[in-house]
C-alpha positions as CSV (number, residue, x, y, z in Angstrom):
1,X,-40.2,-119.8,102.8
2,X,-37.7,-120.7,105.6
3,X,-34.8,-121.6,102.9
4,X,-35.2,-120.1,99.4
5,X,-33.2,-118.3,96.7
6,X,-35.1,-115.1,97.4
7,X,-34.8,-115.3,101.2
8,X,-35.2,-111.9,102.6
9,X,-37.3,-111.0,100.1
10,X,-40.7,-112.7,101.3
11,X,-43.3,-110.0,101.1
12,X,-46.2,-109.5,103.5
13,X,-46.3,-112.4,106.4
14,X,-48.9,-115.0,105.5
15,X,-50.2,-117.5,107.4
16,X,-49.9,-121.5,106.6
17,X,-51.7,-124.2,105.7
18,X,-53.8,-125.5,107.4
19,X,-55.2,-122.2,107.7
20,X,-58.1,-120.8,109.1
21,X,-58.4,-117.2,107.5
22,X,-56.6,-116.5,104.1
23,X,-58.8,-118.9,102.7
24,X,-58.8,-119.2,98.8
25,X,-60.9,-121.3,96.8
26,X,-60.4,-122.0,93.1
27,X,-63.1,-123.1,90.7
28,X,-62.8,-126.0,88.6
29,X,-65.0,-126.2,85.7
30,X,-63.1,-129.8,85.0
31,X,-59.5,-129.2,84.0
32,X,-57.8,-132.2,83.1
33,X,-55.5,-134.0,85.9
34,X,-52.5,-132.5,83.7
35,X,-53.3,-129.2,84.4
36,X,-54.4,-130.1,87.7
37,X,-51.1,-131.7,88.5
38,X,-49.4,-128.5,87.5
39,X,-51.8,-126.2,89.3
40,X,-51.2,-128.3,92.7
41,X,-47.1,-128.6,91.8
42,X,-47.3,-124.9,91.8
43,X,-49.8,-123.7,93.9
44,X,-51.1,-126.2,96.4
45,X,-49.2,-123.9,99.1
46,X,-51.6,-121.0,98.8
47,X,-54.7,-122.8,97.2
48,X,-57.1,-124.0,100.1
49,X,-60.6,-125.1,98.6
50,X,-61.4,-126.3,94.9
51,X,-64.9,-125.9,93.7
52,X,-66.0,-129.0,90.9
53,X,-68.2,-126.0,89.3
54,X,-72.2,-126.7,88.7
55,X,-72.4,-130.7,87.3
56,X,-69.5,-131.4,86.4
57,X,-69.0,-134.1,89.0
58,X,-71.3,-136.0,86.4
59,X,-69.4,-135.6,83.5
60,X,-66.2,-136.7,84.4
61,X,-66.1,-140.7,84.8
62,X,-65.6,-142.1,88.6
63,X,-62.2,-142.7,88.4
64,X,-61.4,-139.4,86.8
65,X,-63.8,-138.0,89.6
66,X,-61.9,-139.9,92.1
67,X,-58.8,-139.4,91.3
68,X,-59.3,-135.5,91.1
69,X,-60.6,-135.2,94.6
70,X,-57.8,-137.5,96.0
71,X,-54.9,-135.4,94.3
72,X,-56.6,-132.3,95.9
73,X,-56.7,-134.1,99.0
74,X,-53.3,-135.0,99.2
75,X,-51.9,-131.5,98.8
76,X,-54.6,-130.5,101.5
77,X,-57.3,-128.6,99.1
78,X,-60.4,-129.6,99.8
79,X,-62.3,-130.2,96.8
80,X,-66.1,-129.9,96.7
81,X,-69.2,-130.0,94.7
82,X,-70.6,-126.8,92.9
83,X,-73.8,-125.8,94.9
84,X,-76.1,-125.7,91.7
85,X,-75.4,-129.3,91.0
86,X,-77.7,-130.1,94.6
87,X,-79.9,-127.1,93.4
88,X,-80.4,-129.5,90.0
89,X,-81.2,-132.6,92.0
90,X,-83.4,-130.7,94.1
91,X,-85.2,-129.4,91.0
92,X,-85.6,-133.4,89.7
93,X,-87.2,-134.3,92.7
94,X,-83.8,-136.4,93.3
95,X,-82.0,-134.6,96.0
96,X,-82.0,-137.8,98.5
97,X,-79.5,-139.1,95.7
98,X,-77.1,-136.2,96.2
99,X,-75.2,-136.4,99.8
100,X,-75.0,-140.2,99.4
101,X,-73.0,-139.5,96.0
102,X,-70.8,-136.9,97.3
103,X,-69.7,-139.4,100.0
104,X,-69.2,-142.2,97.3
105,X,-67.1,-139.9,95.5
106,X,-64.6,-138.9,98.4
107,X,-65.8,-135.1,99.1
108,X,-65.8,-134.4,102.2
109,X,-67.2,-130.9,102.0
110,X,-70.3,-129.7,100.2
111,X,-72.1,-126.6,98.9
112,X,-75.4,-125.7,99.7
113,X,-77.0,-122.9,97.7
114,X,-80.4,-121.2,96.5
115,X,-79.2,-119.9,93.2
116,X,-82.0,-121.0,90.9
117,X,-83.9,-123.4,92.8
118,X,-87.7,-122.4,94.1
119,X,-86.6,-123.0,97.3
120,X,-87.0,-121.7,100.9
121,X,-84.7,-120.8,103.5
122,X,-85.8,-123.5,105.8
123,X,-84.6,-126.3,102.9
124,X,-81.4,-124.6,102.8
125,X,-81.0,-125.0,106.8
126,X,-82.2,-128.5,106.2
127,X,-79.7,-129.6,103.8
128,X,-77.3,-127.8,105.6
129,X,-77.9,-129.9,108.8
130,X,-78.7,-133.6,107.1
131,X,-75.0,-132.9,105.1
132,X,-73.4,-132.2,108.2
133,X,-75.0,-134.7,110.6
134,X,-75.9,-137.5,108.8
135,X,-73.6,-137.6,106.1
136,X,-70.3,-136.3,108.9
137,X,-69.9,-133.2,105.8
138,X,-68.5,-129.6,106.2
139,X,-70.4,-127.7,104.2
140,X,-70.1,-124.2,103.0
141,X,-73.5,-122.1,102.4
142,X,-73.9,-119.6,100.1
143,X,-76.1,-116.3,100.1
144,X,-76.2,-113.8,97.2
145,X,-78.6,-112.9,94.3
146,X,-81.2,-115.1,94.5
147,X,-84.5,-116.7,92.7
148,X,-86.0,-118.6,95.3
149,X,-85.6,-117.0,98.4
150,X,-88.3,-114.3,99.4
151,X,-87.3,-110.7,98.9
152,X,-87.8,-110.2,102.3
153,X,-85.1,-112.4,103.9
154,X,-82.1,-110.4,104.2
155,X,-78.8,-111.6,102.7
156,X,-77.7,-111.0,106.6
157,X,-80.7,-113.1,107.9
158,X,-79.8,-116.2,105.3
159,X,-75.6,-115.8,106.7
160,X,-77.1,-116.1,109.9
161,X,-79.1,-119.1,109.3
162,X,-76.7,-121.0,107.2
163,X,-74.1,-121.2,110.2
164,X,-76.7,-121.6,112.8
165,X,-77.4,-124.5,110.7
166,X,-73.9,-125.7,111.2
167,X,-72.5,-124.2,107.6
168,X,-68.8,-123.6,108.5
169,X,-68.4,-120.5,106.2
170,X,-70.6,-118.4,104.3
171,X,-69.6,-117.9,100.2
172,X,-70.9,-114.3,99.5
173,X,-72.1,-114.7,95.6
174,X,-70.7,-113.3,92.8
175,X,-73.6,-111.2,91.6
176,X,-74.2,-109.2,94.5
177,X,-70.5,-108.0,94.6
178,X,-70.8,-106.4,91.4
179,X,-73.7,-104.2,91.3
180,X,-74.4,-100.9,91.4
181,X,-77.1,-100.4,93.2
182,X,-77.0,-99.0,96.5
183,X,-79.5,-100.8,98.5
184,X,-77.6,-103.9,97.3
185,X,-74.1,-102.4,98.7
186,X,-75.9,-102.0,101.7
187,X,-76.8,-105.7,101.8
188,X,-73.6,-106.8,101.3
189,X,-71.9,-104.1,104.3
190,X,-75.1,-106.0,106.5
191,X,-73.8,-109.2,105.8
192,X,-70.1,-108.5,107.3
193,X,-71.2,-106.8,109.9
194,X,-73.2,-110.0,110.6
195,X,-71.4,-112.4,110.7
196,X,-67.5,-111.2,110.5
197,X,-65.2,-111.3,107.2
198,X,-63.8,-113.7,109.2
199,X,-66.6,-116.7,108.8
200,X,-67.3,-115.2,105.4
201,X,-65.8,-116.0,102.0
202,X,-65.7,-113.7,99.2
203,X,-66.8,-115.1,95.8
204,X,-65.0,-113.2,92.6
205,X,-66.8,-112.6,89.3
206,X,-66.3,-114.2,86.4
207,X,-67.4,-114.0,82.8
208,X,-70.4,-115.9,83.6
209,X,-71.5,-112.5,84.8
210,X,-73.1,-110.1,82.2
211,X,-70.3,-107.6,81.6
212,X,-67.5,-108.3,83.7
213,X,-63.6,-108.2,82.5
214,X,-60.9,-109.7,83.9
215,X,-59.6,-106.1,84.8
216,X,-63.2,-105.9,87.1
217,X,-62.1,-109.2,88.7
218,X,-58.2,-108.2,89.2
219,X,-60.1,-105.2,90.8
220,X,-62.4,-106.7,93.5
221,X,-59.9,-108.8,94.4
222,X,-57.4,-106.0,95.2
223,X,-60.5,-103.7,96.7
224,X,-61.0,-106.8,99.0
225,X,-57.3,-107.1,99.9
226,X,-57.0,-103.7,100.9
227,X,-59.6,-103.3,102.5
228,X,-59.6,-106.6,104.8
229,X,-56.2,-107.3,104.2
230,X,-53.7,-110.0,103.2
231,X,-56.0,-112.6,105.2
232,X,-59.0,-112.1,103.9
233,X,-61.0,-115.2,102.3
234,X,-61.3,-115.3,98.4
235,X,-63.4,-117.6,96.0
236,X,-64.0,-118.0,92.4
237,X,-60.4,-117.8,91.3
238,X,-59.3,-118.7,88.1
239,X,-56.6,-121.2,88.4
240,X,-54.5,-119.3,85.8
241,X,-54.5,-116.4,88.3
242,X,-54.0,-118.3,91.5
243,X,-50.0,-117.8,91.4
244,X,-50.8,-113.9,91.0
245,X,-53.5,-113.6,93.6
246,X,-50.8,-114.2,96.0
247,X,-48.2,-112.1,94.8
248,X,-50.6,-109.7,95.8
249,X,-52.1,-110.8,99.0
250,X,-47.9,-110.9,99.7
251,X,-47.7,-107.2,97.8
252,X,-44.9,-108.8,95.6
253,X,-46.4,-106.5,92.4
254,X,-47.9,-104.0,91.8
255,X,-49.1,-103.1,95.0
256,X,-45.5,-103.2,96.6
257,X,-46.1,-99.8,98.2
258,X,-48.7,-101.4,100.3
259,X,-46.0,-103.6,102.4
């Protein structure tokens, strides 16, 4: 924003890519490379991580797949795999298949979750660790509601052991930012005291999620801002509202009192 119409008129101070904090992620449930190329044309300057949602890696064809990682890549978003889709090969007895694939592909970062799968915390740190050290894979981990993990392991325990296992940032699910329920705020407030918002990425609802509106996800996303500021890490944003997301991390909106 050195040299622009608006000059002068820049909003909050925000840092640049590559960044290290300010992260946001979008999630791809398999837009076509037109929409793509006009989500990158317009946003690639504040878009940092693009999630291939669930599968979906599947059901596009490899040079579709291939071509959509690459385009990412070039405007430096990292595309990666949706976590549930190594939960599914897990599931099918078929998860040797997985990192191999993800390499073919041209990913170079990976999810590694415990959303549905019966799984234990030490496969998480396992898959965590074979990504990252044989396969030469960032990997994000993810913690949240969960199925297969004992109720006794903390969300703040499972942080902990994804980067000990050499995860690079921890997604914070969906589910667990939009409850109710006490204990569960409490879980959540454990986990960023663990670990630092800064190593952490927020994940936003979406409709996927019994009773949620898009005015409950414009509001966690500007109870997050204000609260950790500008620079705080987002996930789970619709690529429709990746252009606004900024305007308000910037406080170029409705929030312009917060400058």
């Amino acid at each position: 924003m050195d040299s622009h119409i608006f000059s002068g008129l820049d909003g909050t101070a925000r840092s640049s890519k590559p960044r290290t904090h300010g992260l946001t992620m979008v999630a791809d449930w398999g837009i076509g490379m037109n929409a793509q190329q006009d989500l990158v044309a317009t946003g690639a300057a504040c878009c940092d991580f693009a999630k291939v949602a669930v599968g979906i890696s599947r059901l596009l064809s490899d040079d579709l797949l291939i071509a959509k990682i690459r385009h990412y890549q070039d405007h430096q978003i990292e595309p990666f795999p949706g976590g549930q889709y190594l939960e599914y090969a897990e599931v099918c007895g078929r998860a040797d298949l997985c990192f191999p694939a993800v390499v073919r592909a041209g990913y170079r970062w990976v999810e590694v979750s415990d959303n549905l799968a019966p799984v234990d915390i030490d496969w998480k740190q396992r898959m965590i660790r074979q990504a990252a050290e044989q396969f030469g894979l960032a990997v994000l981990g993810e913690v949240g509601k969960k199925e297969g993990l004992p109720s006794a392991f903390s969300l703040a325990d499972n942080a902990r052991a994804c980067l000990d296992a050499g995860a690079r940032i921890v997604l914070l699910e969906a589910a667990e930012l939009v409850s109710d329920d006490p204990e569960t705020a409490r879980a959540v407030e454990a986990v960023v005291e663990a670990i630092g918002p800064e190593h952490l990425m927020f994940e936003l609802p979406g409709p996927w999620i019994a009773g949620v509106s898009a005015s409950d996800i414009h509001r966690m996303r500007n109870l997050f801002i204000g609260r950790f500021g500008p620079e705080v890490n987002l996930g789970n944003v619709s690529p429709a509202d990746l252009i606004s997301l900024e305007a308000y991390r910037r406080g170029l909106g409705v929030n312009a009192g917060r400058v």
